[in-house]
N, C-alpha and C positions, 0 to 999 in steps of 0.2 A: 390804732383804735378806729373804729367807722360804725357807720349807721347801716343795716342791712334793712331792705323792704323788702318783704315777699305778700307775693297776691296768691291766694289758694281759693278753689271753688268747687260747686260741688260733682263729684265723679272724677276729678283730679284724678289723672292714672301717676302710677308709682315713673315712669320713663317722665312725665311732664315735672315732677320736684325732684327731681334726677338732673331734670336738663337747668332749674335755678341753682341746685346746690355745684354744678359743673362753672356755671356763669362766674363764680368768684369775682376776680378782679376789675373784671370785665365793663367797660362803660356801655355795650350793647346790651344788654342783660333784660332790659324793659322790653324784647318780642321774649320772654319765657316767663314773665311776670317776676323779676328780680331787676333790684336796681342796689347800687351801693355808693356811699357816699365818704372818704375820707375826712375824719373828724379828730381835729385836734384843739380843738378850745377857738381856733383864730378863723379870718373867714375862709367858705369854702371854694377851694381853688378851682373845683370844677364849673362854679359860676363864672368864673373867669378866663383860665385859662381853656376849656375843652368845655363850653358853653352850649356849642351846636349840638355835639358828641351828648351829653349830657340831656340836653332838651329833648332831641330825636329818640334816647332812650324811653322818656319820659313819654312821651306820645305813645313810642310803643309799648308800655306798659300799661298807659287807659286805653288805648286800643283795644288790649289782647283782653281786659277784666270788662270791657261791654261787649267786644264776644263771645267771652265765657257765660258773663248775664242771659243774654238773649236765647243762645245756647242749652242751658243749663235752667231758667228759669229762676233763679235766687238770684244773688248777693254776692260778690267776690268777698272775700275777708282779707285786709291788709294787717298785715305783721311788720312791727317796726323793733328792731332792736338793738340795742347800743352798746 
């Protein structure tokens, strides 16, 4: 079980949700606008254990959806699903 976030915006080419849906497992996932989170009821180990790995994604994830904003002129849309 896990948390999936995907960032989608507007003019998204079909290769850019290609390149989240590719990211899977992945803790680097946040430069494609995907991040995932292993979820088991207890807390999360990536806070923990793989913290940096994790947060670095995380930056590149708000990185990549303000320069898709700027870019693009809209709003990035975050999808969370469990």
């Amino acid at each position: 079980m896990g948390i999936d976030v995907y960032s989608s915006w507007a003019g998204q080419a079909a290769e850019e949700q290609a390149a989240q849906e590719d990211a899977g497992l992945a803790l680097n996932g946040g430069d494609v606008g995907y991040l995932r989170e292993s979820y088991t009821g207890g807390p999360y180990t990536t806070k923990i254990l793989c913290r940096d790995a994790f947060e670095s994604s995380v930056r590149a994830f708000v990185s990549l959806a303000e320069r898709k904003e700027r870019e693009t002129g809209t709003h990035c849309t975050v999808r969370v699903e469990f």
